[in-house]
N, C-alpha and C positions, 0 to 999 in steps of 0.2 A: 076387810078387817086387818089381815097382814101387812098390805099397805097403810093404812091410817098408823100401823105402829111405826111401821118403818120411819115414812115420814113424820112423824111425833120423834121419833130416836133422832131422825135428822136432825130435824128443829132443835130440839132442847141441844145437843152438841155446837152448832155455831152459832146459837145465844148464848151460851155461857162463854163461849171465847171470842164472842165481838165486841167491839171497843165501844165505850160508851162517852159519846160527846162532850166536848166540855165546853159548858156557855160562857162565852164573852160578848156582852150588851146585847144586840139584837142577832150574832152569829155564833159563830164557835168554831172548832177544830178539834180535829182525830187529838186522843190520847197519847197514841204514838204513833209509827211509821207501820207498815203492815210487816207483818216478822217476813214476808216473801218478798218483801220490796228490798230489805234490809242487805246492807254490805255487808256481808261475811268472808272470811278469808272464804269459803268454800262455793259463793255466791256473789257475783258481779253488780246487786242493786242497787238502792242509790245508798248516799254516804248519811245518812239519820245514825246511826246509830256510832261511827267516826264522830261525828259532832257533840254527840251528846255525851262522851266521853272524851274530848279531846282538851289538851290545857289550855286554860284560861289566862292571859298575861293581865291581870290585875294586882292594884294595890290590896295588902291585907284588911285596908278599911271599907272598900267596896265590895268584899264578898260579900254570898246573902241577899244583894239587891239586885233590880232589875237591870237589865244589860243591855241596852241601845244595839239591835242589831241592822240599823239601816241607813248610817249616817258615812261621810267621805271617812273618816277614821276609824269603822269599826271592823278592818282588817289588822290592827295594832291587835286587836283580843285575842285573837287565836294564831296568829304567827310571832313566833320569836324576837324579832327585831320589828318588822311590820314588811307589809307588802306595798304595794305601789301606793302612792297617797297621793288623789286628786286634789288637786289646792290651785285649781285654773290660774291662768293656763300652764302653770308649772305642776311638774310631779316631782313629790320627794319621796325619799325610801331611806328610814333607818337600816344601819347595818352596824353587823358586830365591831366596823371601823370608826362610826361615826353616821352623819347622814350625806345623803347624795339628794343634789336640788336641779331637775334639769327641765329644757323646754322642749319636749319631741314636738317631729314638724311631720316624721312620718309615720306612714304603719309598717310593719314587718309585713312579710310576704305572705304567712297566713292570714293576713287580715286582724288579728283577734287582738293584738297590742302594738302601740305607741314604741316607735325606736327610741332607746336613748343615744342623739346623735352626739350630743358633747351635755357634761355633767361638773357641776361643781362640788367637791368634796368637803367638808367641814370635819374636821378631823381636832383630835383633842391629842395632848401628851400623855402617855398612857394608859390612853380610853380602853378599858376593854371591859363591857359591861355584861353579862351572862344572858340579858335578855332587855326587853322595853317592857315596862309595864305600865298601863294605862292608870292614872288616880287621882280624873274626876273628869266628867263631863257634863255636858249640858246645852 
């Protein structure tokens, strides 16, 4: 009898604080990230929760809508200027100067990125823009 409580007292505490699926067509996914997987200043886990509050570089007409997270440009969304941008076999990168348009031929020594061996600058008079912000895709 002791035991049937206990585990009844188990039970009902991680059902009331387990996440409950959310259906999309024949699959679905967690609600959220699990709070122990979670980056915390005080906890190394993964970045869900970074993300889910981190800015947005969009136009004020696109907020509200759905956000394309898997296409060569949707590193413009959440970096400042943008990060690398695949556009074979050339990569460009906005920056707060302007953009840079180049054709790496090798990898850096870790392996994990493309050198830029020589780069062309596109530079404006002026230019100094606070950010990129994305406003429209498709």
């Amino acid at each position: 009898m002791k035991y049937n409580l206990l585990l009844l007292g188990i039970t009902l505490v991680f059902s009331l604080s387990a996440q409950q699926p959310v259906q999309l067509g024949k699959g679905g996914y967690a609600e959220y990230t699990p709070l122990y997987k979670s980056r915390t200043d005080e906890h190394g886990g993964d970045q869900s929760r970074f993300m889910e509050t981190r800015k947005i570089y969009i136009t004020e007409k696109q907020r509200g809508l759905p956000i394309p997270t898997n296409d060569w440009w949707t590193d413009m969304l959440t970096t400042q200027y943008s990060g690398n941008l695949w556009v074979y076999p050339q990569m460009a990168k906005a920056e707060e100067y302007g953009l840079s348009v180049a054709f790496p031929k090798d990898w850096e020594a870790t392996g994990h990125e493309l050198k830029w061996a020589s780069q062309i600058e596109i530079l404006g008079k002026k230019f100094k823009p606070t950010a990129a912000e994305v406003d429209n895709w498709g």
